[in-house]
C-alpha positions as CSV (number, residue, x, y, z in Angstrom):
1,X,13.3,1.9,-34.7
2,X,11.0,2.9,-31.8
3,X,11.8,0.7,-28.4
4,X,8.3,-0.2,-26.6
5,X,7.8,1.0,-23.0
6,X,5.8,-1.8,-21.1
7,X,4.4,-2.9,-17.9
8,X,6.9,-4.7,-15.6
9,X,6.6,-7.7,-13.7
10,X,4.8,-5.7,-10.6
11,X,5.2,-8.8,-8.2
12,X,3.6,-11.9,-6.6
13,X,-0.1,-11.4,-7.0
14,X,-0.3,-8.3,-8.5
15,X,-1.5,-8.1,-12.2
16,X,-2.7,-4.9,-12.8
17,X,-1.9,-1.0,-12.0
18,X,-3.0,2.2,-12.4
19,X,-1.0,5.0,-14.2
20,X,-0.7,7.4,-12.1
21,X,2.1,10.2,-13.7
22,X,4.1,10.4,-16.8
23,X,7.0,12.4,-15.9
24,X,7.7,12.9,-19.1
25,X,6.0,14.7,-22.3
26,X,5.8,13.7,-25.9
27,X,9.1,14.8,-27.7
28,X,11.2,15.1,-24.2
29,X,14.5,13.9,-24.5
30,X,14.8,10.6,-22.6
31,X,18.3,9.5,-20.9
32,X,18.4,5.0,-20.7
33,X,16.7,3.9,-16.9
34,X,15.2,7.3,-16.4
35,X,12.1,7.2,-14.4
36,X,9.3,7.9,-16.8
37,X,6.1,6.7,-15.4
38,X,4.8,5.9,-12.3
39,X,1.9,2.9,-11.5
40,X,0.1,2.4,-8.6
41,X,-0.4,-0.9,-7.5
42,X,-2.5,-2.0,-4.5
43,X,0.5,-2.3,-2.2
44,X,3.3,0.0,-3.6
45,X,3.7,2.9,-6.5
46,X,6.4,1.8,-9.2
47,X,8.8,4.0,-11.2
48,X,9.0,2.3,-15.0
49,X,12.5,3.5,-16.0
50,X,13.2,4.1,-20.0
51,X,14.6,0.9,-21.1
52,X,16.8,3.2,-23.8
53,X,18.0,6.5,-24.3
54,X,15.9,8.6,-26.8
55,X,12.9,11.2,-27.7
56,X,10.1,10.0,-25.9
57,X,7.7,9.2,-28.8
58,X,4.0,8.0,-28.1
59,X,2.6,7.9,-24.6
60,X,-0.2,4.5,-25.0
61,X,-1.5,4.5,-21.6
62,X,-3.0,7.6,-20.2
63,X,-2.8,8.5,-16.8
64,X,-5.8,7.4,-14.5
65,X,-5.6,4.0,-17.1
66,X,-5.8,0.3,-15.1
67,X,-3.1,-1.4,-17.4
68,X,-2.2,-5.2,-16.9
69,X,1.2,-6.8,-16.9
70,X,3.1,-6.9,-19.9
71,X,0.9,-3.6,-21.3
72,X,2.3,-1.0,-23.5
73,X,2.4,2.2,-22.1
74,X,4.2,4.2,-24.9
75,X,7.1,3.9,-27.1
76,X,10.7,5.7,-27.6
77,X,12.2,7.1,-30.8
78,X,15.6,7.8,-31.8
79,X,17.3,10.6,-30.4
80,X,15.8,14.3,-32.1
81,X,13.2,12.2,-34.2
82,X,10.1,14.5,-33.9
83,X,7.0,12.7,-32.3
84,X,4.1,12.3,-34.7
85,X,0.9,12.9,-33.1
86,X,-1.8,10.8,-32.7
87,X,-4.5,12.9,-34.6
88,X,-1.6,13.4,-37.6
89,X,-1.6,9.3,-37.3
90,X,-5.4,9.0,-37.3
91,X,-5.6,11.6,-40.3
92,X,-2.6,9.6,-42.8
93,X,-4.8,6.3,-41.5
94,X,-8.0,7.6,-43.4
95,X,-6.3,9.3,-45.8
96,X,-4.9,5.8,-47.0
97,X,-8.2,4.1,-47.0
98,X,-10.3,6.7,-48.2
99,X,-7.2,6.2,-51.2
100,X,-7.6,2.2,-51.7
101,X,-11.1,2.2,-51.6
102,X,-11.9,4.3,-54.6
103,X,-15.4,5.4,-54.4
104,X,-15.5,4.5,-51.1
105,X,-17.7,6.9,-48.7
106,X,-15.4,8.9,-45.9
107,X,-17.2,6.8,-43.4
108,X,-16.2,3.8,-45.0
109,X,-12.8,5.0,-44.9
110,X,-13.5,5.9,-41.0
111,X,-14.1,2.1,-40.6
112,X,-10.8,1.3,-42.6
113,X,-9.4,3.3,-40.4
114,X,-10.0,1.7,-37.5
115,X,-9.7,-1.3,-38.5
116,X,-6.0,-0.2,-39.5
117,X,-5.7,1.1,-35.8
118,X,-6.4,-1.8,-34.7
119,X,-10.0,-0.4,-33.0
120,X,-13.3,-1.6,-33.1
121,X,-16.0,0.5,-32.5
122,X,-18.9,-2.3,-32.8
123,X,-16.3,-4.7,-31.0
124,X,-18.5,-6.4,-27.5
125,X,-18.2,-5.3,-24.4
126,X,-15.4,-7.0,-23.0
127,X,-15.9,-9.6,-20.3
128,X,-14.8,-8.3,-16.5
129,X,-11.3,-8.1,-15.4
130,X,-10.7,-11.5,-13.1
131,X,-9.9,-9.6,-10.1
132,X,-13.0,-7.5,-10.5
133,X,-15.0,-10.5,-11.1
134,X,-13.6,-12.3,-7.9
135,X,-14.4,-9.0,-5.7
136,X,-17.7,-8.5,-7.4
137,X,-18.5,-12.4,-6.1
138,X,-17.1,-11.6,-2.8
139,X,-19.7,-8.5,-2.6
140,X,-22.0,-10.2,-4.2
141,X,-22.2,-7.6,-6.9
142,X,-23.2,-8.0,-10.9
143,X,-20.6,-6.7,-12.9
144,X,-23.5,-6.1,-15.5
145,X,-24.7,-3.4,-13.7
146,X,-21.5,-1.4,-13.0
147,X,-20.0,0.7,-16.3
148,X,-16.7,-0.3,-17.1
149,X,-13.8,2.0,-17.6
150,X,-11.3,-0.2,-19.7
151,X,-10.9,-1.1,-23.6
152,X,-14.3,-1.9,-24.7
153,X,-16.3,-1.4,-21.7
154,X,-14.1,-3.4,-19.3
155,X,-15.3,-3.6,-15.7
156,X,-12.0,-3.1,-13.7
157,X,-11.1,-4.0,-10.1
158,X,-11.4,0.1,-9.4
159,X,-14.8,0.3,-10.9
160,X,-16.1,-2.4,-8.1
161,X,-14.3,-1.2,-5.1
162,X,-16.2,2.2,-6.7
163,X,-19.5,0.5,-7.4
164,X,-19.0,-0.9,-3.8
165,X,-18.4,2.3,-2.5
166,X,-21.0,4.2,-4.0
167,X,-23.5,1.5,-2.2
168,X,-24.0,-0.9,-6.0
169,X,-27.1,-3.2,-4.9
170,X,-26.5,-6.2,-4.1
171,X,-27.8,-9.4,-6.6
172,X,-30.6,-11.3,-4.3
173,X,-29.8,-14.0,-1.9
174,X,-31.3,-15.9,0.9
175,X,-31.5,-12.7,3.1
176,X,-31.1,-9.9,0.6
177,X,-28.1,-7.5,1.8
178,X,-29.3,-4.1,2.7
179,X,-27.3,-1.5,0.1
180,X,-25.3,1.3,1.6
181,X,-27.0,5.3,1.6
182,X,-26.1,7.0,-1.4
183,X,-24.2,10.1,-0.3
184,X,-26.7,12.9,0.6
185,X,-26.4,16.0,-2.0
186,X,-24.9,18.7,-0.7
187,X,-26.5,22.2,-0.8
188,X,-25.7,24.3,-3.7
189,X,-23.9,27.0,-1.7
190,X,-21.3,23.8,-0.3
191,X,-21.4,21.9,-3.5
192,X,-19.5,25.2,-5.7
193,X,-16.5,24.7,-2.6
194,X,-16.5,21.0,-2.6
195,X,-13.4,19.0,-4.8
196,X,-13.7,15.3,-6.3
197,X,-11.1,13.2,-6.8
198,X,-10.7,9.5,-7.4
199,X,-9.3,7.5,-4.4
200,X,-5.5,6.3,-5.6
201,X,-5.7,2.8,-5.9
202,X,-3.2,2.6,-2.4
203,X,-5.5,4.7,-0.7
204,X,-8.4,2.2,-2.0
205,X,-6.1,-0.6,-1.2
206,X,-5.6,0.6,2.6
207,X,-9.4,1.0,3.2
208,X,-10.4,-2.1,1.8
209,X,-8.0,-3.7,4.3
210,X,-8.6,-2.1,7.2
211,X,-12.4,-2.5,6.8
212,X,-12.1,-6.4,6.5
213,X,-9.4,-6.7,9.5
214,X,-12.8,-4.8,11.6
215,X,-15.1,-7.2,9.8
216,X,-13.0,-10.6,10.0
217,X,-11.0,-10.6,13.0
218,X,-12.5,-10.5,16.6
219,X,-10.4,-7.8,17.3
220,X,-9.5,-6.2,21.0
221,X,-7.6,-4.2,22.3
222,X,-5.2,-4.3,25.9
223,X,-3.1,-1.2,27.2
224,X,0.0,-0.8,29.8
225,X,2.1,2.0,30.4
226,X,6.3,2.2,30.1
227,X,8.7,4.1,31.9
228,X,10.6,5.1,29.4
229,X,13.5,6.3,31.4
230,X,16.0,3.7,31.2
231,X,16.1,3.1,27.4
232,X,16.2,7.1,27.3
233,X,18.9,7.1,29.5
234,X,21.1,4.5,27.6
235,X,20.1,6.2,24.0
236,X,21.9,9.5,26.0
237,X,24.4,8.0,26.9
238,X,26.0,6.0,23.8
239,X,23.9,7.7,21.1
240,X,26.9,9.4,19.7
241,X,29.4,6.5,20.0
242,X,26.6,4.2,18.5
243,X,26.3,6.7,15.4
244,X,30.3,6.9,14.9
245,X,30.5,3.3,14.9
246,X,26.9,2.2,13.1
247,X,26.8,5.2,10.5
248,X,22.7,5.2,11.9
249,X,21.2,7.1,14.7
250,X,20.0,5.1,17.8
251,X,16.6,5.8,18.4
252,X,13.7,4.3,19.8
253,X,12.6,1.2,17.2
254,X,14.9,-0.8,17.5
255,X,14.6,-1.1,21.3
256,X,11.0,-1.7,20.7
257,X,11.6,-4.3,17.8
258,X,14.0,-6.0,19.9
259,X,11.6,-5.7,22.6
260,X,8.5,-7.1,20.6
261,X,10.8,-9.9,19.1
262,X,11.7,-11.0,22.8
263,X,8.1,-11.5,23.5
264,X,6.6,-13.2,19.9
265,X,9.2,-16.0,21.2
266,X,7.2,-16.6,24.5
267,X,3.5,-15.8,23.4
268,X,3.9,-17.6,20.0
269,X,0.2,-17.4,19.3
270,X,0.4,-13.2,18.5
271,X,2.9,-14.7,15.7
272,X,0.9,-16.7,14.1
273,X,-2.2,-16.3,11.8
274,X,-5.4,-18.5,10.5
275,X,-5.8,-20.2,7.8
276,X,-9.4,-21.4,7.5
277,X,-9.4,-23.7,10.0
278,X,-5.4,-24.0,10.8
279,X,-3.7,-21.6,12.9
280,X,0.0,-20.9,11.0
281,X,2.5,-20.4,13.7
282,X,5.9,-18.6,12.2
283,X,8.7,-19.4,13.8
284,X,10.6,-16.2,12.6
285,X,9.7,-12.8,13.1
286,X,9.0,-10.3,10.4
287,X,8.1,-6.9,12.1
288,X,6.1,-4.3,10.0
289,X,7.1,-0.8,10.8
290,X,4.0,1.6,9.9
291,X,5.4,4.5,8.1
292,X,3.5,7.5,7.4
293,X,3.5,9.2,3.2
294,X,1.9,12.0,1.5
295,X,0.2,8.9,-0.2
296,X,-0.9,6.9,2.6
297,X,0.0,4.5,5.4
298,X,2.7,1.4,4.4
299,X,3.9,-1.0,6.1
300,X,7.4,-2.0,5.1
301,X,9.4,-5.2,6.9
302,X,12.1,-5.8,8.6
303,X,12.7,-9.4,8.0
304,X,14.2,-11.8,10.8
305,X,13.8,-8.9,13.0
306,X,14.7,-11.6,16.1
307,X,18.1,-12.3,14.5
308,X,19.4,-8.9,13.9
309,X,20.9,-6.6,16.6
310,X,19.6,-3.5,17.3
311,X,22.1,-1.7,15.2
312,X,21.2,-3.8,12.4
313,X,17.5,-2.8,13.2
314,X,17.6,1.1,12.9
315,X,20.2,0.2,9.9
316,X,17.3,-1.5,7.9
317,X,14.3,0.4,9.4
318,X,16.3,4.4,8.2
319,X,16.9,2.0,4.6
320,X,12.4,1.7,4.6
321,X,11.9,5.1,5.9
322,X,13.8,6.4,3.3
323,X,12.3,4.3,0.6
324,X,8.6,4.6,1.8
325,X,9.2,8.7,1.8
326,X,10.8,8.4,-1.4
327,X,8.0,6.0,-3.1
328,X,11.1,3.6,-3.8
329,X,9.6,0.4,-2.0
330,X,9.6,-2.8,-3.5
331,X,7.3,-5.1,-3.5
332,X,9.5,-7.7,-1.4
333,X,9.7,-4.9,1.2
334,X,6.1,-5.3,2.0
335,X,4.8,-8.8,1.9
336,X,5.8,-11.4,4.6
337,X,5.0,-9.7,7.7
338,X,4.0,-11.3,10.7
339,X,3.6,-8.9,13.2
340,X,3.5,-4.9,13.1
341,X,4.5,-1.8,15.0
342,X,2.6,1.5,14.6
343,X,4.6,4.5,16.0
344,X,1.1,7.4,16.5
345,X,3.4,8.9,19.0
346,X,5.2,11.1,16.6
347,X,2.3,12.8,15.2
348,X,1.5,13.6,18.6
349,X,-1.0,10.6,19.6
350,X,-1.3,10.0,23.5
351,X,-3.6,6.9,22.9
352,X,-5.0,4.7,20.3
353,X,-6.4,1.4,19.0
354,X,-4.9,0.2,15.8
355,X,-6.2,-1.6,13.5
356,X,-4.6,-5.3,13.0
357,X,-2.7,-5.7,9.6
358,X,-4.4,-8.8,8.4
359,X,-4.2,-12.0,8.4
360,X,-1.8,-11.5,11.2
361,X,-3.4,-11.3,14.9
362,X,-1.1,-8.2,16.3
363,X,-0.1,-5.0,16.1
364,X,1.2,-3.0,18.8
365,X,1.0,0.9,18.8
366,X,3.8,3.3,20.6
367,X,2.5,6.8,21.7
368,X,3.8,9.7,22.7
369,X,6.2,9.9,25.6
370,X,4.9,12.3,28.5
371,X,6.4,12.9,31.6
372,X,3.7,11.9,34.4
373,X,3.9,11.8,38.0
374,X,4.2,8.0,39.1
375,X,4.6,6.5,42.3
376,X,7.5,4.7,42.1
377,X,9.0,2.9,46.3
378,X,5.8,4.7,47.8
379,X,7.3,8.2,46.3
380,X,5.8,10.8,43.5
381,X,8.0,11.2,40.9
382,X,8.2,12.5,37.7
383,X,9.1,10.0,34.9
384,X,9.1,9.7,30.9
385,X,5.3,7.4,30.4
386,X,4.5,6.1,27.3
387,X,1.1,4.2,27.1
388,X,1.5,0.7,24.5
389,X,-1.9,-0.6,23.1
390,X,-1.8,-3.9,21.7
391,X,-4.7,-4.6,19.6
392,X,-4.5,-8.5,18.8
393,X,-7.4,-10.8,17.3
394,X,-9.1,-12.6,20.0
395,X,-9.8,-15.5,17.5
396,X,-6.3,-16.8,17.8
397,X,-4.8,-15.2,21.0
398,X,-6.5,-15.8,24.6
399,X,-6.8,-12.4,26.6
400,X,-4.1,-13.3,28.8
401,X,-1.5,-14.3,26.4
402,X,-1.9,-10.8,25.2
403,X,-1.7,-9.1,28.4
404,X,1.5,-11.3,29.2
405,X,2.6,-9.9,25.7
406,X,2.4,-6.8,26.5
407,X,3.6,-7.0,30.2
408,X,7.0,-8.6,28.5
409,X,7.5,-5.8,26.3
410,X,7.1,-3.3,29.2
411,X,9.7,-5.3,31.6
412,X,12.1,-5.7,28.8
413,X,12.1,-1.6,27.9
414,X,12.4,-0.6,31.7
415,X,15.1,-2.9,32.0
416,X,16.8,-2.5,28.5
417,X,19.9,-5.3,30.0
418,X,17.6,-7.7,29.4
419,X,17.4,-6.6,25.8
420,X,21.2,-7.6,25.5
421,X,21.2,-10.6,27.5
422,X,18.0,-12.2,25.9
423,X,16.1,-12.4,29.6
């Protein structure tokens, strides 16, 4: 008896996914909780292991497919049963009604056929997805005049965010929304050397986010410098015992999570986030570490950061990294933050302004550490700078709240004791 590969609960709020790799062929062998597909979500990809051991039979769901919860995406077989192909299927299906019905025509038999299938090719287009119906609204966007992708003509979430993309005309309103340029055709000598691919669905996800933090928050930016000596000092000095003792290597996050937690407690308004017209203030800090993949930026949390030492810290951020690089994240590992970190300073980046992670009101980006000449008692010296940007959203947090912010984080990394003692 074949056992039925489906769609797992993907987690709060998310009902749909895109396939986006079997890993696995029809008439593999199959060992029980082996990864055989992977979905993209719009916050995480997902790894649907076999739920028993077997041949893998039927393969529903192709890859590129939007598939909801609960959605079959193939089927299993016995051990060394030999997978029966969808054509050989199709062909028995209309052999058996051309069969029953006699005199029947081979196109009536067709239509058996389908019906047998369970298909319908004069079936009605299929109203839209909710979630493409609710951004289509939002965008102001008729789903009648995008073309649908899914069973029956099904206008999909993807297909707006594509339709959106593409610059789909807006339906008529008070003051009539100007539509985006189409893309300009490139020349016929550039067009041979040019690739298209469809955006992942994270990739779509993280631009679609990023464009409404610009467009919703009042969003600015404030820099300061650190001398990065002392903390890089102390890392020197009991980086090895810390290691022995923590099984993690001490490096420079959890200073600046401790750091940041230090300061949320005193400028409570960078903690906290609107709601319409009520400003949420979290009395607990969840820090978002940024973490670069070959499929995009994501944002995993460490949960009551302001509780955990800073061995506890780098224990939980290495668990993320390694999950994040490994697409292993689960959905509770990204949802809850309340405040993020963005580390461009190992790529390289001197300076930047991120981007808020809505609906909180700050992020704070690290850079690169440079040794500068400073004057530090009326002498030059040469010290380890780093420059901190805090980009916060001035809707919620008053320009000197986020200097002080900032000026906090600064005295509590050039005097790391104060880390310890909780000054």
């Amino acid at each position: 008896m074949a056992t039925e590969i489906r769609v797992p609960t993907l987690g709060e709020s998310v009902s749909e996914a895109t396939v986006g790799k079997w890993f696995k062929k029809v008439g593999d062998a199959i060992a029980a909780d082996e990864p055989l597909v992977e979905l993209e979500t719009d916050k995480v990809t997902v790894e649907v292991p076999a739920p028993a051991a077997g041949t893998l039979a039927e393969i529903t769901a192709k890859e590129g497919e939007t598939v909801g919860l609960g959605a079959l995406l193939g089927s299993i077989g016995a051990a060394g049963a030999a997978a029966k192909p969808a054509e050989a299927k199709k062909s028995d299906a209309v052999a058996q009604a051309a069969g029953s019905a006699g005199a029947a025509t081979v196109k009536e038999a067709e239509a058996k056929t389908a019906k047998i299938a369970g298909e319908s090719p004069i079936e009605p287009k299929m109203p839209a997805a909710p979630s493409a119906a609710k951004i289509a609204a939002e965008a102001n966007i008729s789903t009648d005049q995008i073309q649908g992708s899914g069973k029956r003509g099904q206008v999909l979430k993807g297909d707006v965010l594509d339709a959106i993309a593409k610059g789909a005309p807006s339906q008529p309103t008070e003051a009539p929304a100007v539509p985006a340029a189409a893309r300009a055709p490139s020349s016929e000598g550039d067009a041979v050397r040019e690739e298209r691919v469809r955006m992942p669905k994270l990739r779509q996800t993280i631009a679609r986010r990023l464009k409404e933090a610009q467009n919703n928050a009042a969003m600015l930016t404030t820099f300061n410098e650190v001398d990065m000596k002392a903390v890089m000092d102390l890392r020197s000095k009991y980086k090895d015992i810390f290691e022995k003792k923590h099984g993690v290597k001490l490096g420079f996050m959890g200073f600046f999570t401790k750091a940041v937690t230090h300061a949320l407690k005193e400028i409570p308004a960078v903690n906290a986030e609107i709601d319409g017209t009520d400003i949420i203030y979290k009395n607990y800090a969840h820090i978002g570490v940024a973490v670069g993949t070959d499929k995009g930026l994501v944002v995993p949390v460490v949960r009551d950061a302001d509780q955990m030492s800073i061995a506890e810290i780098e224990k939980e951020i290495g668990r993320l990294g390694i999950a994040a690089r490994d697409g292993k994240l689960s959905i509770a590992d990204m949802q809850g933050g309340t405040f993020t970190i963005s580390n461009g300073g190992v790529y390289g980046s001197l300076m930047s302004t991120p981007i808020l992670n809505a609906p909180q009101s700050g992020i704070l980006g690290m850079h690169k550490i440079q040794e500068r000449p400073v004057v530090v008692g009326g002498q030059i010296v040469i010290r380890p700078m780093m420059y901190l940007a805090l980009s916060y959203d001035h809707r919620i947090v008053d320009g000197k709240e986020a200097v002080t912010f900032l000026v906090r984080v600064k005295e509590s990394l050039e005097d790391p004791e104060r880390l310890v003692l909780d000054l």
